[in-house]
C-alpha positions as CSV (number, residue, x, y, z in Angstrom):
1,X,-17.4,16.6,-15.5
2,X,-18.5,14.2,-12.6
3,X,-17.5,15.6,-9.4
4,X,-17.1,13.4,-6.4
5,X,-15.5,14.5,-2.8
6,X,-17.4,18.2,-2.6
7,X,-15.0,19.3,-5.7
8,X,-16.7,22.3,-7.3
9,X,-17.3,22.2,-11.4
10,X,-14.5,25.3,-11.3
11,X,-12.0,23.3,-9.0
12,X,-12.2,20.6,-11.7
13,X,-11.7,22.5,-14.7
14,X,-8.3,23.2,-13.6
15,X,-7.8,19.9,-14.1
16,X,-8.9,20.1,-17.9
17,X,-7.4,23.6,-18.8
18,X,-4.2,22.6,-17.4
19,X,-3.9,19.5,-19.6
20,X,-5.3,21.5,-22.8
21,X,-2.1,24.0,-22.2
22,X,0.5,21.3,-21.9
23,X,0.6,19.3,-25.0
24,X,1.6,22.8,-26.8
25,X,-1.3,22.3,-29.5
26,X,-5.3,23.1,-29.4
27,X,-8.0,20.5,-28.3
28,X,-10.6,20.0,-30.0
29,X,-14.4,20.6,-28.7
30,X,-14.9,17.1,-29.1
31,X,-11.9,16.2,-26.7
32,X,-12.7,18.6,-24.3
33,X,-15.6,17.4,-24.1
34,X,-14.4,14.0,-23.6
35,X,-11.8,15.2,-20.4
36,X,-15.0,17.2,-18.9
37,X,-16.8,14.2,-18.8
38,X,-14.0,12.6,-16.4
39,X,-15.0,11.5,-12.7
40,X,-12.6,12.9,-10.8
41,X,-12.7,13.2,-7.0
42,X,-11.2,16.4,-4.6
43,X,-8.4,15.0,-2.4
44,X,-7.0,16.8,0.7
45,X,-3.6,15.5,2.2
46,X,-2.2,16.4,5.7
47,X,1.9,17.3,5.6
48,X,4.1,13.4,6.1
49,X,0.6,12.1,4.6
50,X,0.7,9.1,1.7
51,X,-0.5,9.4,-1.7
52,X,1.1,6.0,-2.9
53,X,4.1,3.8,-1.8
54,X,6.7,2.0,-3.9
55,X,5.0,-1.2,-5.2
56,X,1.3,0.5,-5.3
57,X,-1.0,-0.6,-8.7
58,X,-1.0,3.1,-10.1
59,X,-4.7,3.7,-10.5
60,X,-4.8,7.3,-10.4
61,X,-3.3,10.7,-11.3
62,X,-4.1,14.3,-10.1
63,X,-3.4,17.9,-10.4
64,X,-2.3,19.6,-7.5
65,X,-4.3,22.8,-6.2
66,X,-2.3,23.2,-3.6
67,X,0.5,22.5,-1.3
68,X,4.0,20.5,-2.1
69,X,4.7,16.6,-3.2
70,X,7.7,15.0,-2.8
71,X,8.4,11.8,-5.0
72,X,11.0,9.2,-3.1
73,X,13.0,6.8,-2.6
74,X,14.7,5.2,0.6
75,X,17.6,3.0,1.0
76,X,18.3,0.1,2.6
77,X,20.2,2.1,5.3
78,X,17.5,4.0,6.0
79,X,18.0,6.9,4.3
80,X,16.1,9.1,2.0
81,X,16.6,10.8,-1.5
82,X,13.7,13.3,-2.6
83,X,13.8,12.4,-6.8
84,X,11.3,15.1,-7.5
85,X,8.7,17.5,-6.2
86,X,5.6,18.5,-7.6
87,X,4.4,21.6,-6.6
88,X,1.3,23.8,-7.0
89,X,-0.5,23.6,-10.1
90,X,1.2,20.7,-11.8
91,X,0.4,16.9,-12.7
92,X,1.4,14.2,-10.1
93,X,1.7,10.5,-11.3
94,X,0.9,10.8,-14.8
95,X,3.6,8.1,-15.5
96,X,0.5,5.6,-13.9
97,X,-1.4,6.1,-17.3
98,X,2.2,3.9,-19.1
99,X,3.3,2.2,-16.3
100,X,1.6,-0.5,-14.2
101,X,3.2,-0.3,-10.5
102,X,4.5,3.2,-8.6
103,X,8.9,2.8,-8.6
104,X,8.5,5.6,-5.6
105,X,6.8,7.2,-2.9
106,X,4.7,10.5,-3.3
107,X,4.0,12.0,0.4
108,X,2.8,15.7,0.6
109,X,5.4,17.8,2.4
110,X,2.4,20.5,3.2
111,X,-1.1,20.3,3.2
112,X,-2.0,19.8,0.1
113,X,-5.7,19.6,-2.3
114,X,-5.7,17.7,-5.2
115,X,-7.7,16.7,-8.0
116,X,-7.6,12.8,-8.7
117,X,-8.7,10.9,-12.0
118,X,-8.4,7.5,-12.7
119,X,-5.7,6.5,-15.2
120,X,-7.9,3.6,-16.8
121,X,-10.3,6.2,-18.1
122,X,-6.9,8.4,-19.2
123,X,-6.0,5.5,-20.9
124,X,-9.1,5.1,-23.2
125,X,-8.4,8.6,-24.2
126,X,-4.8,8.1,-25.6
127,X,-6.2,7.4,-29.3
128,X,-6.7,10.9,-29.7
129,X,-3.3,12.6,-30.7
130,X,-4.0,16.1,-28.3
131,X,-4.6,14.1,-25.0
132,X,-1.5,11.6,-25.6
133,X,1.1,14.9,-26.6
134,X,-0.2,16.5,-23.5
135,X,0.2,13.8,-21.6
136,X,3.6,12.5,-23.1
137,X,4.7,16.2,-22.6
138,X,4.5,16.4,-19.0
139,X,6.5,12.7,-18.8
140,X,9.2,14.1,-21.0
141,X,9.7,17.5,-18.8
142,X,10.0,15.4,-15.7
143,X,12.4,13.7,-17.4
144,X,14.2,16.4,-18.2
145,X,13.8,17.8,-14.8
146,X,15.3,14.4,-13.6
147,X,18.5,14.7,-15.8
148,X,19.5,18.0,-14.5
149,X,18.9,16.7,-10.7
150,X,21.2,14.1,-11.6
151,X,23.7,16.4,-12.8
152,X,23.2,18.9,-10.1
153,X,23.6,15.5,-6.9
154,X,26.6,14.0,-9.0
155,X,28.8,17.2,-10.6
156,X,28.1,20.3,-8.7
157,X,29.5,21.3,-5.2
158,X,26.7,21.5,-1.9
159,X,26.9,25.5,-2.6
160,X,25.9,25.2,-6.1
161,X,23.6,22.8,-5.5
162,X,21.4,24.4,-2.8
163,X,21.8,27.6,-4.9
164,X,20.3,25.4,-8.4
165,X,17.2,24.2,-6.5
166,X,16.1,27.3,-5.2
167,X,16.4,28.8,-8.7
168,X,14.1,26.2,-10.2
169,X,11.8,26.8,-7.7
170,X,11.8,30.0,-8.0
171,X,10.9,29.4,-12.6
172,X,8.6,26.9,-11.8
173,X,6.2,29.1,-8.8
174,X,6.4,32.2,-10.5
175,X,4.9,29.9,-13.7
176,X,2.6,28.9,-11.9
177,X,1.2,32.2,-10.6
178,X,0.5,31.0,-7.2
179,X,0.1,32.5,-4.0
180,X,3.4,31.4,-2.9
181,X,5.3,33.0,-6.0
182,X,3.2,36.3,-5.0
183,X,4.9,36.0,-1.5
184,X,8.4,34.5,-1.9
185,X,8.1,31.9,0.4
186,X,9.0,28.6,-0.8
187,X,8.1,25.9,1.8
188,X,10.9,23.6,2.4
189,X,12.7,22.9,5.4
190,X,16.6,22.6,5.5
191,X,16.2,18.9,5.7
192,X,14.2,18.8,3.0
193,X,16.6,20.8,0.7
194,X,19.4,18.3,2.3
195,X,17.3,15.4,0.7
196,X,16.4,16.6,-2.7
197,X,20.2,17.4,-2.9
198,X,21.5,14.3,-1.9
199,X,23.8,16.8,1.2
200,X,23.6,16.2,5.0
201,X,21.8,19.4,6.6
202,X,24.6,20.4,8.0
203,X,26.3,20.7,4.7
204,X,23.2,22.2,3.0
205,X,23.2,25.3,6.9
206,X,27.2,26.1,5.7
207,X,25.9,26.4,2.2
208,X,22.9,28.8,2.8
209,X,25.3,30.3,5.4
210,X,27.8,31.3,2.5
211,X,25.7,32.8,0.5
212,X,24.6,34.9,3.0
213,X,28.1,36.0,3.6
214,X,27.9,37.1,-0.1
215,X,24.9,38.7,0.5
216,X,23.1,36.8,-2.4
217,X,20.5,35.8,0.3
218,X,19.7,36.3,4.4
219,X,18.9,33.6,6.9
220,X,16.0,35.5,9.9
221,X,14.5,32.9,11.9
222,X,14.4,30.3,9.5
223,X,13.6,31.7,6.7
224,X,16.0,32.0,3.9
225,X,15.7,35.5,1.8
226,X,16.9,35.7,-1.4
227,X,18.4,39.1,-2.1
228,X,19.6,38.9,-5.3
229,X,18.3,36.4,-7.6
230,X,20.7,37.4,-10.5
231,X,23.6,36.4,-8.6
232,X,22.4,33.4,-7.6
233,X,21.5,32.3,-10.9
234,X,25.2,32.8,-11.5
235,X,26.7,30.9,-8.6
236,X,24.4,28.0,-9.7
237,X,25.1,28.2,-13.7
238,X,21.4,28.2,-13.8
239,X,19.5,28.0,-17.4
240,X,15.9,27.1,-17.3
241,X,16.0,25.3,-20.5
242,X,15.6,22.0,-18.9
243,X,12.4,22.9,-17.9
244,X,11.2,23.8,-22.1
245,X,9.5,27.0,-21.3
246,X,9.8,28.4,-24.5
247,X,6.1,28.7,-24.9
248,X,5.6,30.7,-22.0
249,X,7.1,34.1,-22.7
250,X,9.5,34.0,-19.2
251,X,11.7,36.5,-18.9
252,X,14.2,34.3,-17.0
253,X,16.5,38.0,-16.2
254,X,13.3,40.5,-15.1
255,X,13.9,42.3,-11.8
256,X,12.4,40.4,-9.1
257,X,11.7,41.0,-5.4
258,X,13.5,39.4,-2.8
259,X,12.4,35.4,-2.5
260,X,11.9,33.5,0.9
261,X,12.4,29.8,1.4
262,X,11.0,29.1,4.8
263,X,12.6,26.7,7.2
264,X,11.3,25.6,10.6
């Protein structure tokens, strides 16, 4: 695998293992061989930072090592609606490999470290059936992932909303197995929360604030603690089967420890 940026050989293998898991079939040597032979370059971005604006040719993917993405959209009035985030350890702008021009803005909400490849050399790997599932997997979850957030801004109330984000975050960093699972601490501010809702942050405070009351989770400082993750599953009707887990073994009702989403 070339290497550009000061990304080490075992930074970029993430990149190739990650791929290999998702298509939910074996590569073979000989397309293994092909993804380690992909220049792929380390990139670092710095919280509000750019990775690609509406209208942008879509010339490259990554893998995130780190941090959070949001994926966005703003309106005419000014305003802005988080349709995605991808967090540690999963793909960001696969859809570049099918589609010629970016339809929304990806900004890092943290610091972030990435791994970027080129979609023009993804694309001359699409003959070979392994690399096109795995890749037309990860398009179809986040398409899944986008129905439910559709259903979650236009049918549920601002207390069942907040409460069905956190839960998915929640599935999705404990998948992962990344340091932030480990601690609890999910980082998104309240306004943040507001925008990948679709709720004013006042609306999204009274919401947190009632589940407190309920003592399904604490507010200290900022941070938002959940205290009992079963009972927020319930309030938000929660099944991860929009996220097609099934190959991962998840016990979705295990007993957890308490899970902080941190707000400034």
């Amino acid at each position: 695998m070339t290497v550009q940026g000061g990304v080490g050989i075992a930074s970029a293998s993430f990149w190739v293992s990650a791929l290999a898991k998702r298509g939910g079939e074996t590569l073979s040597t000989h397309e293994l061989d092909l993804l380690n032979r992909l220049p792929v370059t380390l990139r670092r971005l710095r919280p509000r930072q750019h990775w690609m604006h509406v209208g942008d040719q879509t010339q490259k993917c990554a893998y995130l090592l780190a941090g959070v993405i949001s994926e966005s959209r703003i309106t005419a009035a000014g305003t802005r609606q988080i349709v995605g985030l991808r967090l540690a350890r999963e793909f960001v702008g696969l859809s570049g490999i099918f589609l010629d021009e970016a339809d929304r803005d990806t900004q890092a909400l943290t610091d972030c470290v990435m791994v970027e490849v080129g979609v023009a050399a993804l694309r001359h790997l699409l003959d070979h059936g392994a690399i096109r599932n795995a890749l037309i997997g990860d398009a179809l979850v986040g398409e899944s992932i986008a129905q439910e957030w559709m259903i979650n801004i236009g049918r549920r109330s601002a207390r069942v909303r907040v409460a069905h984000l956190l839960c998915e975050l929640v599935v999705r960093m404990e998948l992962a197995d990344i340091e932030a699972a480990r601690s609890y601490v999910v980082p998104l501010k309240q306004h943040q929360i507001a925008d990948a809702t679709g709720l004013h942050r006042v609306a999204v405070n009274r919401a947190l604030r009632e589940l407190a009351a309920e003592n399904i989770l604490s507010i200290t400082g900022g941070r938002v603690t959940i205290r009992d993750m079963r009972q927020l599953e319930e309030v938000a009707d929660f099944s991860a089967r929009y996220l097609h887990l099934r190959h991962s073994g998840h016990d979705r009702r295990k007993e957890r420890r308490p899970f902080a989403a941190q707000d400034a």
